[in-house]
ZAMARGU-4260 file (C-alpha; in steps of 0.2 Angstrom, whole numbers, plus 5000, padded with zeros to 4 digits):
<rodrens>
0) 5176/5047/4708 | 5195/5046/4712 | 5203/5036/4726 | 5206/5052/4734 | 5188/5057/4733
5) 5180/5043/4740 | 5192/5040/4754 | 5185/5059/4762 | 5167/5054/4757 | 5170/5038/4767
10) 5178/5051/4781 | 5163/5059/4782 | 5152/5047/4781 | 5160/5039/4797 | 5161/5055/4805
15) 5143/5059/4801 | 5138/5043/4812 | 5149/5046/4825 | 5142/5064/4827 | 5124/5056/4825
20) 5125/5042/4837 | 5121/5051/4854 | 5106/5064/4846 | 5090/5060/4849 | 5073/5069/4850
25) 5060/5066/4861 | 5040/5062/4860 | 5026/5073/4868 | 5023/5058/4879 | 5044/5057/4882
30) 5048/5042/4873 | 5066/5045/4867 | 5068/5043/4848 | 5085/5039/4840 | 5089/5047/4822
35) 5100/5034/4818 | 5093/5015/4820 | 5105/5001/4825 | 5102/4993/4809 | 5112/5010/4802
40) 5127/5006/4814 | 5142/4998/4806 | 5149/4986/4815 | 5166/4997/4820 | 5156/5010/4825
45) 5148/4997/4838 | 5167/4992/4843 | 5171/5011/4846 | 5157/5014/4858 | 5160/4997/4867
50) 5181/5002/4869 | 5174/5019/4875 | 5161/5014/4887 | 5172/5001/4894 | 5188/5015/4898
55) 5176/5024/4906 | 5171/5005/4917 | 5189/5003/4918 | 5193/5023/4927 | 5178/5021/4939
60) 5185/5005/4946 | 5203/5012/4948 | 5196/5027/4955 | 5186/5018/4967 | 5170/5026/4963
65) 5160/5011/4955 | 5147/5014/4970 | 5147/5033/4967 | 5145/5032/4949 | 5123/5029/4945
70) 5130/5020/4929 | 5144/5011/4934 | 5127/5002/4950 | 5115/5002/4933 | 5129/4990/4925
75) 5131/4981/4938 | 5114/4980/4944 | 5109/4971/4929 | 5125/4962/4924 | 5123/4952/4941
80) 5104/4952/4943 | 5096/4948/4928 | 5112/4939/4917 | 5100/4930/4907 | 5090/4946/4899
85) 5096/4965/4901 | 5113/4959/4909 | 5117/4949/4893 | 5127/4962/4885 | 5139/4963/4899
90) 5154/4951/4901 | 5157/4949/4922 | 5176/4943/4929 | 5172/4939/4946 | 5188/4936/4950
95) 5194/4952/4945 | 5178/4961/4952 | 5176/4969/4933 | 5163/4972/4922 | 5163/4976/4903
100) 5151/4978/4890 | 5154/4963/4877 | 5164/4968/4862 | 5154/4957/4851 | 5136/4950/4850
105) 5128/4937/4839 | 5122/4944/4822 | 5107/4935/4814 | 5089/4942/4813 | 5084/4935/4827
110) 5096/4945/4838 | 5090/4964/4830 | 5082/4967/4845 | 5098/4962/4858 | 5108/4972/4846
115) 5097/4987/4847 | 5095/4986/4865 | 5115/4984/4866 | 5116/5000/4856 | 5103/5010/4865
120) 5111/5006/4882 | 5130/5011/4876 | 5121/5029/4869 | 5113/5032/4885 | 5128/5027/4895
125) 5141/5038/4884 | 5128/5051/4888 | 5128/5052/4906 | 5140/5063/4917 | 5141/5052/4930
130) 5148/5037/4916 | 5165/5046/4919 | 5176/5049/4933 | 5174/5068/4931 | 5156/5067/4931
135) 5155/5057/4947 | 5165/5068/4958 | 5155/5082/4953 | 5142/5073/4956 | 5147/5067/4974
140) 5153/5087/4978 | 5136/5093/4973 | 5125/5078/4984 | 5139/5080/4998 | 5133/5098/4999
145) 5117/5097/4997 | 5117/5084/5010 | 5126/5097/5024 | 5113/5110/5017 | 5099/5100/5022
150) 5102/5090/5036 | 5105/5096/5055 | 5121/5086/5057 | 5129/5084/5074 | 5149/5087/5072
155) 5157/5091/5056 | 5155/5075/5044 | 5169/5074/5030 | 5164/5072/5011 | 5176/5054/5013
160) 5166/5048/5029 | 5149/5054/5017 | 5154/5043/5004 | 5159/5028/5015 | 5143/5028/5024
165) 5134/5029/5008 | 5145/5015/5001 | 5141/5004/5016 | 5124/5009/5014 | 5122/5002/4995
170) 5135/4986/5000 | 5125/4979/5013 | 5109/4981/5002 | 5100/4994/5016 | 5087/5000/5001
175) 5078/4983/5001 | 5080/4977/5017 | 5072/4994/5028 | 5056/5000/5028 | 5051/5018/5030
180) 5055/5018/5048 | 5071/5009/5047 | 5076/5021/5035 | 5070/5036/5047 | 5080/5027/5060
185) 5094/5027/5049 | 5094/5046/5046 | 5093/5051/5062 | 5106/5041/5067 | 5116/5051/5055
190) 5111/5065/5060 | 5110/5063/5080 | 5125/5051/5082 | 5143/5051/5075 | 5140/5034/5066
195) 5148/5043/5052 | 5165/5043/5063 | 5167/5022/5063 | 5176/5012/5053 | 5167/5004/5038
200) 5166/4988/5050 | 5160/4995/5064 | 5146/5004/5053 | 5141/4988/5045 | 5140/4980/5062
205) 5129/4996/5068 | 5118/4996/5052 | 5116/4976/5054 | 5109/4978/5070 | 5095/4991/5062
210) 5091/4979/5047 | 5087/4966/5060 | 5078/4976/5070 | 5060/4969/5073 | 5053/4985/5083
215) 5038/4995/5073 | 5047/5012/5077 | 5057/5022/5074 | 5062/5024/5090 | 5061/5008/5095
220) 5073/5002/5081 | 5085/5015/5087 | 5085/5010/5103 | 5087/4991/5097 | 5106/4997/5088
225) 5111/5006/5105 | 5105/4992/5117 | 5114/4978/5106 | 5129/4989/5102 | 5133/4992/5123
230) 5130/4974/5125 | 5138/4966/5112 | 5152/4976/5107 | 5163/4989/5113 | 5157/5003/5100
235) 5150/5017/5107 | 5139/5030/5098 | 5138/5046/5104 | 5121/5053/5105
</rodrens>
């Protein structure tokens, strides 16, 4: 075999694996199977994924939609929650507000299973419409009109003053900290108020009021937002 020859073997080869790397099959019971194991990953072929999947990090955060995006919240969800273990493969700037999958990890048998993890993870992000900016604004079209279709909203909400409220929602952590009624009260404070008119401080002051809430109802927590928001401040929501 001639220089020439091996050179496009080697071309193949490479291109085989990069064609290879996001297939996969899945079981009856819908574990997902991958046809190429990490051990079968050259190390550039790592570093390729890595540049990619940090690009698409990099254009979420210029865009602005690092809430918007499911994958860029996964990322961060476990870069910040769980450093130690799944967030290990993530390198965090907090001064710069960034967050990067790492370029290189240990090698040694007793990081095969990091390594794999680290891989899996990359596929699975590189696979994912919403890991682009692209992806995420269809996304946000398709939730923002689904949202209009399905609920009884007072006035006319805008798809910017949609994705602020859901932003303020996820910053201030609303998921954990309301129950099923707070959550109700939350809705149909969207729905029946123009909540979704404030500004991105007003609403946090609104929406702080309701996580604190220690009524049992709905109602009742509803009524704690409006009592304390005449009382306390000069926003007004009209119901």
């Amino acid at each position: 075999m001639n220089k020439r020859q091996a050179k496009k073997r080697k071309k193949k080869e490479s291109s085989y694996i990069r064609k290879s790397l996001l297939k996969t099959k899945t079981t009856e019971k819908g574990n997902v199977i991958y046809r190429i194991s990490a051990s079968e990953v050259r190390e550039k072929e790592l570093k390729r994924m890595v540049r990619k999947a940090n690009d698409r990090l990099r254009r979420l955060e210029k865009a602005g939609l690092y809430e918007e995006s499911r994958e860029y919240r996964l990322v961060s969800h476990y870069a910040y929650s769980d450093p130690g273990g799944k967030g290990s493969i993530y390198n965090v700037n907090p001064e710069k507000d960034t967050i990067r999958f790492k370029s290189t990890l240990p090698t040694g048998q007793g990081y095969t299973r990091e390594r794999e993890y680290m891989i899996n993870t990359l596929r699975n992000f590189l696979k994912a419409s919403t890991s682009t900016v692209s992806g995420t604004r269809k996304a946000i079209n398709k939730a923002f009109q689904s949202f209009k279709d399905n609920q009884d909203i007072k006035g006319e909400m805008t798809q910017e003053q949609y994705m602020q409220l859901w932003r303020t929602y996820h910053d201030m952590g609303l998921r954990d900290k309301l129950d099923n009624q707070g959550y109700n009260a939350f809705m149909t404070l969207v729905q029946s108020t123009d909540i979704y008119d404030l500004t991105q401080d007003e609403m946090k002051v609104a929406l702080d009021y309701l996580a604190k809430s220690e009524a049992i109802s709905e109602e009742g927590k509803i009524d704690d937002v409006l009592t304390k928001l005449d009382a306390e401040t000069n926003i007004k929501l009209a119901w």
